[in-house]
N, C-alpha and C positions, 0 to 999 in steps of 0.2 A: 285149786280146780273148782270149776264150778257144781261136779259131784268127783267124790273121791275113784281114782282108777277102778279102784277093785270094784265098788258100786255100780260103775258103768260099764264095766265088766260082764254082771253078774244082771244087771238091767237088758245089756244086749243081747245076753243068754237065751232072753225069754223071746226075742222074734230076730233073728241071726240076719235077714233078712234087711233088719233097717241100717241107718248108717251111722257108724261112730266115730267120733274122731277126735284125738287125742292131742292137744296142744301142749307143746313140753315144757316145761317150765311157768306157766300158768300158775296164776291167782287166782282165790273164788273169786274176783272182781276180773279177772283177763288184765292187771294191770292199772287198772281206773281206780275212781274215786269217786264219793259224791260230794260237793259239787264238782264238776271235772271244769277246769277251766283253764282249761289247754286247748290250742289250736287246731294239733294233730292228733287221733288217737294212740292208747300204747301198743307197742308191735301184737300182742297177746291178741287182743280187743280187736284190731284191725284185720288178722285173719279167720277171728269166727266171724265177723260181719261180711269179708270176703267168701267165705266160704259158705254163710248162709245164704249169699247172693246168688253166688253159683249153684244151690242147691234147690233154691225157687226158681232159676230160671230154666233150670235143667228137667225140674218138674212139670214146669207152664210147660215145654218142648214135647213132655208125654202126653199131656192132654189135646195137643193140637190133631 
């Protein structure tokens, strides 16, 4: 994981408020590598990027 559960945990504690989200089986990497030189990303990597998308868009939606 990119921080350990209990850490994010224990981070989220402090403003309950923001969003957390827990990819299961995740690497500190989400799966990748440097250099990544693959096509696709790994399943891991591809739903924080999906899910950061979602969560910039979702925000751009509250400022309109």
């Amino acid at each position: 994981a990119a921080v350990l559960v209990k850490d994010a945990s224990m981070l989220h504690s402090f403003n309950p408020k923001a969003e957390l989200e827990i990819i299961p089986g995740a690497s500190h990497t989400f799966g990748s590598k440097h250099p990544w030189n693959e096509r696709l990303l790994p399943d891991s990597l591809r739903e924080v990027v999906d899910k950061t998308i979602d969560f910039i868009n979702s925000s751009n939606k509250l400022r309109l």
